[in-house]
N, C-alpha and C positions, 0 to 999 in steps of 0.2 A: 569607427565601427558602429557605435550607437545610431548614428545617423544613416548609414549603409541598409543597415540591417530593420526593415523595414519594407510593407508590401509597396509604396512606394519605385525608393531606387536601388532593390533589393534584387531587382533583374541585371545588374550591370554590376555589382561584386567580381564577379568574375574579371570584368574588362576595367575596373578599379584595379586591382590583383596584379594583373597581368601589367597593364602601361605601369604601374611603380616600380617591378621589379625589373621596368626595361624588355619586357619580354615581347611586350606588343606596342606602337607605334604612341603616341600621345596626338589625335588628332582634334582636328576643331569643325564641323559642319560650314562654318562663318568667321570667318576674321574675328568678328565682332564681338565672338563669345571666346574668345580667348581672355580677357579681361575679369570674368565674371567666375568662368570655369580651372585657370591655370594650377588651382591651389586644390583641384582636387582631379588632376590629368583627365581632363576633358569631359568630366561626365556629374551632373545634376546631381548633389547631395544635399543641398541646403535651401530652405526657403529664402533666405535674403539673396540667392543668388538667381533665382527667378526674379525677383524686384528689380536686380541691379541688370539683369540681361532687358527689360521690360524698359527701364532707364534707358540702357546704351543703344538698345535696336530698336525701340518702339516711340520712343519720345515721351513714356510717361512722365508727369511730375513724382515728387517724392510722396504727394499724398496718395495719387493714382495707383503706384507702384505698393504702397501701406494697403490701399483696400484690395485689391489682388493679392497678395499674402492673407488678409485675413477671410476671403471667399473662399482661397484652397485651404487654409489652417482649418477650415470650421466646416468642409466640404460643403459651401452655401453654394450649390449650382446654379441658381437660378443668378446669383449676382453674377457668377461666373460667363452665366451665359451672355448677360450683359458686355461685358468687359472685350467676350469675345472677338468683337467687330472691330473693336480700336485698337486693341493690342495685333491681330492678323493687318491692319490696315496701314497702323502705323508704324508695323515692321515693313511692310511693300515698301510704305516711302521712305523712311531714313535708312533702311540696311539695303534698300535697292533688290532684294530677295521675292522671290516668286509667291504667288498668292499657293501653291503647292507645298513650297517650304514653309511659309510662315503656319498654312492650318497642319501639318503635320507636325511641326513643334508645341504649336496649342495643342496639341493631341496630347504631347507627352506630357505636358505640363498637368493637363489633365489629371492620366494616371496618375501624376508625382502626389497628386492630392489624395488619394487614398490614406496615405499616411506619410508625408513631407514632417522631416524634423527641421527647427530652426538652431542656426550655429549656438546663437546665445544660451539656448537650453539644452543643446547636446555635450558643451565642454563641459556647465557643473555636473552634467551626468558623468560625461567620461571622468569625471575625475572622484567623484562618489566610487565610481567601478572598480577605479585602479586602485582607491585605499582601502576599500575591502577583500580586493584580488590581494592587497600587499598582507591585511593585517591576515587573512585567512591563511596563506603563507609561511609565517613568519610565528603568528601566535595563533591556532589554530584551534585549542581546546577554552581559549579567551573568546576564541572569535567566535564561535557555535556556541557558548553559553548565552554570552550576549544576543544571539539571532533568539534561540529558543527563549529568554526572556522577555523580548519583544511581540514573540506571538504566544507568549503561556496560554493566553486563552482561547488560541484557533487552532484545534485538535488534530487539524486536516494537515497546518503546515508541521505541528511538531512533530507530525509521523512523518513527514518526508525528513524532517531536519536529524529525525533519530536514525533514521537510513544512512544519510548522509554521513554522521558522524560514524556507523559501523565502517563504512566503507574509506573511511579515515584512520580506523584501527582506534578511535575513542570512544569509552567504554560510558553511557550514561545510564549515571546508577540511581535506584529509589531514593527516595528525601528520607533521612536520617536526622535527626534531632540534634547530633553531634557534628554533624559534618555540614548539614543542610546552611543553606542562609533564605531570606526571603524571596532573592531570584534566586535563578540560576549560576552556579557559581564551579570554577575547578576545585578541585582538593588538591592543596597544599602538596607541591612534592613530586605531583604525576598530571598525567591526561585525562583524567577522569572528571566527570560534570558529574554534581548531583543535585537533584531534580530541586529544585527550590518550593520551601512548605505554601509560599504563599499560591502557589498552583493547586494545590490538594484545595478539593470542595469540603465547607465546610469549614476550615481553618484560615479565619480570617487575620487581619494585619496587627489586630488585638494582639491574639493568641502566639503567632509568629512572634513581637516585638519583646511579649513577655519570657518566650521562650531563646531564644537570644540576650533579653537581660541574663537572665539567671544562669547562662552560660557562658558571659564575660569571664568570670574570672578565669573557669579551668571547666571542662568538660566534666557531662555526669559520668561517674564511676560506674552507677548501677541503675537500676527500675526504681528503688528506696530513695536512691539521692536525686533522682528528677523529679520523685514527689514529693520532697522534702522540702526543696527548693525553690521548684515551680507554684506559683498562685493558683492555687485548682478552682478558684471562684472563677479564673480567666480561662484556661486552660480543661473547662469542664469535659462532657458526656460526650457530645456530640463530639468536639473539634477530639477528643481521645482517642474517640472510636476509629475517625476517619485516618488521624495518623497512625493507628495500629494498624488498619485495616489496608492502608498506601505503603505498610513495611518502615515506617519512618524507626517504630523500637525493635525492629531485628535485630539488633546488635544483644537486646535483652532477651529473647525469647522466641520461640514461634505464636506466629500471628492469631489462629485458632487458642490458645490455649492463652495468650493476653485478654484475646475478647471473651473468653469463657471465666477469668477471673476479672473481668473491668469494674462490676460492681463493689468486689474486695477491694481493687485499688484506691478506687473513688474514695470510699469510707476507711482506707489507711490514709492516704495524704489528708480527709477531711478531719479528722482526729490528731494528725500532727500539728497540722496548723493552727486549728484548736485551743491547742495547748500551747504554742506559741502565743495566739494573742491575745492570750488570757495572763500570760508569764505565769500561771500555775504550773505547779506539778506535786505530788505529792512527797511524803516526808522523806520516802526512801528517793528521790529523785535523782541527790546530786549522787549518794552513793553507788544505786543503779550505773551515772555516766562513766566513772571511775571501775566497775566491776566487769559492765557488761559491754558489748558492742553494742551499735544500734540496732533497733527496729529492723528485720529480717519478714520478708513477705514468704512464705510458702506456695505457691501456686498449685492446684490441682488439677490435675489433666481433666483435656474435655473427655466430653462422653463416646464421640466416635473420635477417629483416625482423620490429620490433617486432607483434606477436596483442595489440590492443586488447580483444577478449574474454578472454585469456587472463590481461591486467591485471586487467580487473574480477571475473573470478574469484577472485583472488589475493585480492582488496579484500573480499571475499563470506567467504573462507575465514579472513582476519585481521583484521577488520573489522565482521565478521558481518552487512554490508550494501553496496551499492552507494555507493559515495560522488563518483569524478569524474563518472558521468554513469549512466543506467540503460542496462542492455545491450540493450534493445529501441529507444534512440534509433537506433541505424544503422538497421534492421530494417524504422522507421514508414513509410517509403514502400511497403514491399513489403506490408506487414500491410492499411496502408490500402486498397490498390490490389486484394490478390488476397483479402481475408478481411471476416469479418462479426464488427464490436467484441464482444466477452465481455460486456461490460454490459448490449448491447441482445436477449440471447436471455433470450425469459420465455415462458410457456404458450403463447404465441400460433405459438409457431413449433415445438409438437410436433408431431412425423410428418415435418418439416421436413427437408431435404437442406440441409446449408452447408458452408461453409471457413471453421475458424478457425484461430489462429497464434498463437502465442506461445511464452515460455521453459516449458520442465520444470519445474516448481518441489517435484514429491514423485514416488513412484515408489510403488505397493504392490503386490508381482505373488503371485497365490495360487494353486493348483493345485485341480483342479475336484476332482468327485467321481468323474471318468472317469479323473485322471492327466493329465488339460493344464495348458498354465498359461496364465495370462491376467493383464492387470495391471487397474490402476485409473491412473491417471495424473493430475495435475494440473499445469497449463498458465496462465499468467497473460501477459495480454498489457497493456498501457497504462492498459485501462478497468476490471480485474477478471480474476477467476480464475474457472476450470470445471473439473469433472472430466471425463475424456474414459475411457471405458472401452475396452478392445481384448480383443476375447472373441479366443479360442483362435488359429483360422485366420487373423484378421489379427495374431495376436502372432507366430507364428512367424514371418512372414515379416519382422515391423521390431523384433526385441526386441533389437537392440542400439541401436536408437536412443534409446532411453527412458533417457538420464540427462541428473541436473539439469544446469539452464543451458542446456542446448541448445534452439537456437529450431526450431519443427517447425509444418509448416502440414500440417492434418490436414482429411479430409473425411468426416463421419458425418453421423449422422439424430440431432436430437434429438429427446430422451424425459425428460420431466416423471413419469414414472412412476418411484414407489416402491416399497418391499418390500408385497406384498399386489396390486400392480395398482394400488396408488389414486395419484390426481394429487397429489404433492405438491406442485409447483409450482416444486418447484427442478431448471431446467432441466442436463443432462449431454448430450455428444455420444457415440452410440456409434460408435466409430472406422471405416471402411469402406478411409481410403486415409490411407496419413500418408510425411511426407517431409523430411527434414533444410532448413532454408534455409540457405545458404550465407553468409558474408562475401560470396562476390564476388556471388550474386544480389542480395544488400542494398543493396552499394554502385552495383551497376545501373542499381534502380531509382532509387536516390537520386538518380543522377545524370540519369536521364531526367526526374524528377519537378522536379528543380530547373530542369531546360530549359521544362521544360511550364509552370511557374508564371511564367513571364516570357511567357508568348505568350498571348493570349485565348484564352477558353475559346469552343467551339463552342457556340453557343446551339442550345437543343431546338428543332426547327420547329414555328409555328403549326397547321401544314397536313400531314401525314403523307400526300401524295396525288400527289407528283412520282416521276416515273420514275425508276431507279437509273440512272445512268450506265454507259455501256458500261463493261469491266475496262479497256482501254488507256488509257480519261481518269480512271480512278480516281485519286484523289492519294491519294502515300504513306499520310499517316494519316487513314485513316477509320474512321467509326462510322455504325453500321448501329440506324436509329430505330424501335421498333415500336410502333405506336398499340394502347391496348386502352381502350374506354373501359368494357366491361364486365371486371369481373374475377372475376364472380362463378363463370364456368365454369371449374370446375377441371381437365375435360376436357382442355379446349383450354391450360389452363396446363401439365399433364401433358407433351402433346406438343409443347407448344412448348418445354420445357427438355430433352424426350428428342432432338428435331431439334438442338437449339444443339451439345448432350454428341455426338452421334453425326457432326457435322460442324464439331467444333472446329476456330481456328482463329485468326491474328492479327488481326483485324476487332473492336473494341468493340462491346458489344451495351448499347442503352439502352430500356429498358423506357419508356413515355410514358402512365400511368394514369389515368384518370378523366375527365370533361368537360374543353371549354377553359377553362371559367372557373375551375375547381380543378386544374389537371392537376400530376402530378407525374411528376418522372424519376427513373427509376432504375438504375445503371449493375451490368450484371448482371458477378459476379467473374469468367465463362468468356466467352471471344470465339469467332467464327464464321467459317470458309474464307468470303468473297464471292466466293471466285470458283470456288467450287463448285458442286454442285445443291443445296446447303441451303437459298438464298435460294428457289428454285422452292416448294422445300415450303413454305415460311414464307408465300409467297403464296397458297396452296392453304389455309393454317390460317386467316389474318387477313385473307386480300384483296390483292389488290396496292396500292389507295388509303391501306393501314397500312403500308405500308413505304417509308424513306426513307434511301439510303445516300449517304452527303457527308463 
């Protein structure tokens, strides 16, 4: 399979496939290559087997047939080209084969050079394959710590590898002080991996080593007895902050209100220690151990209310990924509701006006040939990422918004066009209107959206042909129906999105396309005053029998 699968002999899997399981004949072009070909039913997998057909049909020596593997191993054409003569020539005269067949099998031979695997390097592969097919199998939340411990430092794979494991039902949880080890490692008991500290920036193999001595014997009890314990000469400011800040002492408190007391801590454990290795204490000392408990930390709340965004940032920046949760989960009701997923724009919606939304995720701002500046921007939301451009005039007015992490619902035209004019196909939005989304607009919606998923949804009407309701019996929330069963008039689609934009308003607008028997809804991102004159026009565009507000 290793060797199959390959641009090579990756056109002939199929008739691999087929002649194994009997289904299709095992044939030989030549007598000759049955010798070279039998161990793999008749068809080119291996570079030594070009050697050995090169040996049986062409009369090479063993070193001739050595530099023809290493001209296709190393795709060296030019020597290739060379070869070409002896090997066609020398198959005429020993295999008795037509100067037609022999340059059509150089042909193949050819291609097989694109990417030809050799036996010898394909078994220790396959056998690499099959013991991590086995251990992944077998021990599963072993085998994913271990992967993710190999790449701790390349961000890119341990966000596909934390995918991976969701989609395995293992949970990988923040590095914890108690639970954590230096890699990646399970917890005792269950499927769970937790993030290993030596991955946190910042907290070096120093600080890890120390924290792991002092937790040989028994686990810390509290915040007091990790500082009591811990060497905070090792274990200082910095590498604190970063584990408070990575969630490693959740178990002691919340994160905000750790780093709002850090400098108390500091100056508790630096005072404990102190007095350790001084072995002073004073006179009431021992009878204090005997009277009192120990040393008790008070913490004081911060000054504001815990920034769930400002955690996952933290997590982003010591971390190098999102790990309690993606910062677009608050966001999905709003994204859903006002914007058009990143995944589903392709060619089809060039020229297109839309809304999409998502996080910052790069920044590139460049300065024209005028002396403006403009950026490039990239944006990822749920489904995928886009770049969004913001030429001059709309950069000045929002270039402070443009930094990572922050969520922004933007409104442009997309354009599939590349450098030159031509359609490459990979669709961009150019920016026209762009705007911060709030915490509190996210949690809004959330909140609205979770009301709305307990209540039936309003079904589309059969019949787009009933009168609107007077405004005084309008009930609170309505949606306003609009039948089009042609859609081919782009006229009429024109001004019917210029009538919606020019009489916005709280009213849901649901687009109703195509015949009954196929119809489809669709719920446009902008709403409509109803109780405006926009509906008049709207009867004047599609008829009063395509309008239905309920």
């Amino acid at each position: 399979m290793n060797a199959l699968y390959r641009p090579g002999p990756m056109q002939f899997i199929d008739d691999y496939i087929s002649r194994k399981h009997g289904k299709k004949e095992v044939t030989y072009e030549h007598p000759g290559l049955k010798a070279a070909l039998g161990g793999t039913y008749g068809v080119l997998v291996y570079q030594e087997q070009f050697m050995q057909v090169s040996k049986d049909m062409c009369g090479f020596t063993g070193g001739q047939a050595d530099t023809l593997r290493k001209a296709i191993a190393k795709k060296q054409r030019d020597t290739m080209a060379k070869l070409k003569t002896s090997f066609t020539e020398g198959m005429m005269e020993h295999s008795k084969v037509t100067r037609k067949f022999a340059e059509r099998f150089w042909e193949r031979m050819e291609a097989f050079a694109d990417y030809g695997f050799n036996k010898s390097h394909s078994a220790p592969y396959a056998m690499i394959a099959y013991q991590t097919a086995y251990l992944k199998a077998h021990y599963p939340a072993a085998f994913m710590a271990a992967l993710m411990t190999t790449d701790y430092d390349d961000t890119d794979r341990l966000a596909i590898e934390i995918t991976e494991c969701k989609h395995m039902d293992i949970t990988v949880l923040p590095p914890d002080v108690n639970q954590s080890f230096t890699e990646f490692a399970v917890v005792p008991g269950t499927t769970q991996i937790r993030f290993g500290l030596a991955a946190i920036k910042n907290v070096g193999s120093g600080v890890v080593e120390e924290i792991l001595r002092a937790r040989r014997e028994q686990e810390f009890e509290s915040l007091e007895d990790f500082l009591t314990r811990v060497n905070i000469r090792i274990v200082n400011r910095k590498p604190m902050e970063s584990l408070i800040k990575a969630g490693a002492f959740d178990r002691f408190g919340d994160r905000t209100t750790l780093l709002h007391n850090l400098d108390m801590l500091l100056a508790f454990a630096g005072r404990l220690q102190k007095q350790a290795d001084s072995g002073q204490t004073d006179m009431f000392g021992a009878l204090e151990e005997q009277l009192f408990e120990s040393p008790r930390l008070e913490l004081l709340a911060p000054d504001g209310p815990t920034d769930g965004r400002e955690q996952l940032q933290w997590e982003r920046e010591l971390l190098g990924l999102y790990l309690s949760q993606h910062p677009l989960e608050l966001f999905e009701a709003f994204l859903n509701k006002k914007t058009v997923p990143l995944s589903s724009l392709d060619s089809g919606h060039n020229g297109k006006t839309v809304n999409v939304g998502g996080a910052v995720t790069d920044v590139r701002e460049i300065t024209t040939k005028n002396g403006q500046r403009m950026a490039f921007v990239k944006i990822e939301d749920r489904s995928g990422e886009i770049e969004v451009v913001i030429f001059p005039g709309s950069y000045q007015q929002t270039s402070d918004l443009w930094e990572r992490d922050r969520v922004v619902l933007v409104k442009g035209k997309v354009s599939t066009r590349g450098r030159g004019g031509n359609d490459s196909g990979e669709p961009k939005v150019m920016a026209d209107e762009a705007h911060e989304i709030t915490t509190q607009q996210a949690n809004e919606y959330k909140t609205v959206a979770t009301a709305a998923s307990s209540e039936a949804a309003t079904p589309v009407p059969d019949d787009a042909s009933a009168a609107a309701p007077a405004a005084k019996d309008r009930p609170l929330s309505e949606r306003l129906y609009i039948r089009l069963q042609d859609t081919s008039n782009e006229e009429v689609l024109l001004s019917l999105k210029q009538t919606i934009d020019t009489h916005s308003g709280p009213t849901e607008v649901v687009l109703v396309l195509g015949e009954a028997s196929s119809k489809q809804a669709i719920k446009l991102p902008g709403g409509i005053d109803a109780a405006g004159d926009g509906l008049s026009k709207l009867r004047e565009l599609v008829g009063t029998d395509n309008l239905v507000l309920q």
